[in-house]
C-alpha positions in Angstrom: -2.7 -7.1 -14.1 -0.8 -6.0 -16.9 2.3 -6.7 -17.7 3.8 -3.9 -14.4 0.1 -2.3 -14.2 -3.1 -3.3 -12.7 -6.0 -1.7 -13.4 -9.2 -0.6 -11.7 -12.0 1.9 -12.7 -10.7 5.3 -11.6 -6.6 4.1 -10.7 -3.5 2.5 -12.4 -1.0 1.3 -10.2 2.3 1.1 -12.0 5.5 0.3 -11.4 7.9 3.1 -9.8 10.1 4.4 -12.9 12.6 6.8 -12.7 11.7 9.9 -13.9 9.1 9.0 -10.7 11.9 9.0 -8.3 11.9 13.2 -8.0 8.5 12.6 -6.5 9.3 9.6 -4.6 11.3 11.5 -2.6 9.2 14.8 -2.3 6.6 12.9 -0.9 9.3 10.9 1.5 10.4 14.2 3.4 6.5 15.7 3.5 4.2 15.8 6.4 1.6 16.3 4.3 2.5 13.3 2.4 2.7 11.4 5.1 -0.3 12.7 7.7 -0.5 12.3 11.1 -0.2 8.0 11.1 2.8 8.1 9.3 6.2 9.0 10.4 8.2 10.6 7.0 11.4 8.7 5.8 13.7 11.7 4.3 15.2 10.0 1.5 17.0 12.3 -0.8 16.6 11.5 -4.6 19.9 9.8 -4.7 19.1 7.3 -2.4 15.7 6.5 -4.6 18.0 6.1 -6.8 20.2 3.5 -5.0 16.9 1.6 -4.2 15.5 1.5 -7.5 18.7 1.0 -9.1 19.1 -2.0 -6.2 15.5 -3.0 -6.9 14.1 -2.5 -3.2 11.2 -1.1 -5.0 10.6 -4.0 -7.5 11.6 -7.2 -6.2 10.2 -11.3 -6.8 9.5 -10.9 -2.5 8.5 -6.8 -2.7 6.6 -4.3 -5.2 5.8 -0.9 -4.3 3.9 0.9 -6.7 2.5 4.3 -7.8 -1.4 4.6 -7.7 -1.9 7.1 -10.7 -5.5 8.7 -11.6 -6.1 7.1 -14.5 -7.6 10.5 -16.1 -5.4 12.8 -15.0 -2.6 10.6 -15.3 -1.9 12.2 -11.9 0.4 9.7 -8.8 -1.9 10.1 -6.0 0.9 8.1 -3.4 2.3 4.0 -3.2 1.0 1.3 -2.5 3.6 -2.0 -1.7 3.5 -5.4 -0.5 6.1 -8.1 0.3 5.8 -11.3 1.8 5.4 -11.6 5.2 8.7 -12.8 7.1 8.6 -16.3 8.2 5.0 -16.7 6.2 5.9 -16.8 2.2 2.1 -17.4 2.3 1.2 -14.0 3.7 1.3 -10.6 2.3 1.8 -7.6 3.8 0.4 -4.4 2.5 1.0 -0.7 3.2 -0.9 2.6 1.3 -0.2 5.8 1.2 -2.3 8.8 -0.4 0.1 10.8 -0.5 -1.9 13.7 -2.1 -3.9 15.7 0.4 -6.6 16.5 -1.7 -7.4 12.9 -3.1 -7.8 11.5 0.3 -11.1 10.7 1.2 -12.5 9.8 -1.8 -12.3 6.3 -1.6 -8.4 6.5 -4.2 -7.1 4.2 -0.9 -9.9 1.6 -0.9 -9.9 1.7 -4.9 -6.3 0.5 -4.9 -6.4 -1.7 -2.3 -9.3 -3.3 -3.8 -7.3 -3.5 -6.8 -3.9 -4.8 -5.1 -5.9 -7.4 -3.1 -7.7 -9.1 -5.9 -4.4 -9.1 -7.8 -2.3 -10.9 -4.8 -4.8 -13.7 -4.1 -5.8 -14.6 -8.2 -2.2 -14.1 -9.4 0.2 -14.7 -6.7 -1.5 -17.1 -4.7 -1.0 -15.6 -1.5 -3.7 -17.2 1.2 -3.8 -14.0 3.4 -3.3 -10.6 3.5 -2.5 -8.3 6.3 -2.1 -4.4 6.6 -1.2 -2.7 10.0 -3.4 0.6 10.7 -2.1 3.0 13.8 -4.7 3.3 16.0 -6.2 6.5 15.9 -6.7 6.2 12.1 -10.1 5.4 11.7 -10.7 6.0 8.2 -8.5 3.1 7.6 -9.8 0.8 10.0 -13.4 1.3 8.5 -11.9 1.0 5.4 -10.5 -2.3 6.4 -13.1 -3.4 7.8 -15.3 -2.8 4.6 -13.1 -5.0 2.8 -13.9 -8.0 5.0 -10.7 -7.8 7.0 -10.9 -9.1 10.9 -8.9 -6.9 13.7 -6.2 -9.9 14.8 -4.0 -7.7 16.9 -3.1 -4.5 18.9 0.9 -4.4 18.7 3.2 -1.6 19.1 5.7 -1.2 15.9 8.1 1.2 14.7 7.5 3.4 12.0 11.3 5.1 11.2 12.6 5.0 15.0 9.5 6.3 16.3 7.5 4.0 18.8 4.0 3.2 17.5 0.7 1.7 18.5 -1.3 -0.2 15.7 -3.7 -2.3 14.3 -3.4 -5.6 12.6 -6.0 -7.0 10.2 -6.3 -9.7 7.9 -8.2 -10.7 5.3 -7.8 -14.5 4.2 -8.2 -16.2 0.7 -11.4 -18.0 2.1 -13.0 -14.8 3.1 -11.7 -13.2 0.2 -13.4 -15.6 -2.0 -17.1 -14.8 0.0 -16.7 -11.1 -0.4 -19.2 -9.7 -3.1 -17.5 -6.5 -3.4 -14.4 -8.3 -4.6 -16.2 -10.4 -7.7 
């Protein structure tokens, strides 16, 4: 991490800026953005603007940032994570490729790799957990590569609409016996 960046070999994730907030809320009201797991949130540009103006996107408890192709200089979608409610030891994480045509090509596991090495050596969280609905199975092998264990099955709501998902974590101890991680 530098500074509002961390890096990894193919992917910056950045801080959201506001010439970004256009985008931000393109990708909010687009299926495609969003896929079949995700429900879209419809937020018009001026209420990106409230929440980065507000700082809901860049908070001490919550970040969400842009994962950029570090080539192309291209946003590919977000990434964020905030502290787990309850558990200031615990971070939550949520990903979205937001671009079609990156997904697939292993952009999602690059920046959670990334985001994950960054939360337990710089902010000292002891676990990390990231829901998955259930019929998305390129996550939950993704997940599962990363060393994360299946805790849960829990229904949730995803912007008023009624979902069934998957709960894993990954903890600092396992973290540290991952090789993939070093």
């Amino acid at each position: 991490m530098l500074g509002k960046h961390i890096f990894t070999k193919r992917l910056r994730l950045r801080k959201i800026e506001k010439e970004d907030l256009q985008l931000i809320s393109d990708w909010s009201s687009s299926r495609a953005a969003y896929g079949e797991y995700l429900t879209p949130e419809n937020h018009s540009v001026e209420e990106c603007l409230d929440r980065w103006a507000n700082n809901s996107y860049w908070s001490e408890q919550s970040k969400t940032l842009i994962i950029e192709h570090k080539e192309q200089h291209k946003p590919l979608g977000t990434i964020r994570f905030w502290q787990k409610q309850n558990d200031r030891r615990t971070a939550l994480v949520a990903l979205k490729i937001a671009e079609y045509e990156y997904r697939g090509q292993g952009f999602g596991t690059e920046a959670q790799l990334g985001l994950i090495h960054y939360l337990f050596t710089q902010k000292q969280y002891q676990a990390v957990e990231m829901f998955t609905d259930l019929d998305n199975l390129p996550e939950q092998r993704c997940l599962t590569k990363l060393g994360f264990t299946l805790i849960d099955i829990q229904t949730y709501e995803d912007q008023k609409v009624q979902r069934q998902g998957r709960l894993y974590r990954l903890t600092q101890l396992e973290y540290n016996q991952q090789q993939g991680y070093q």
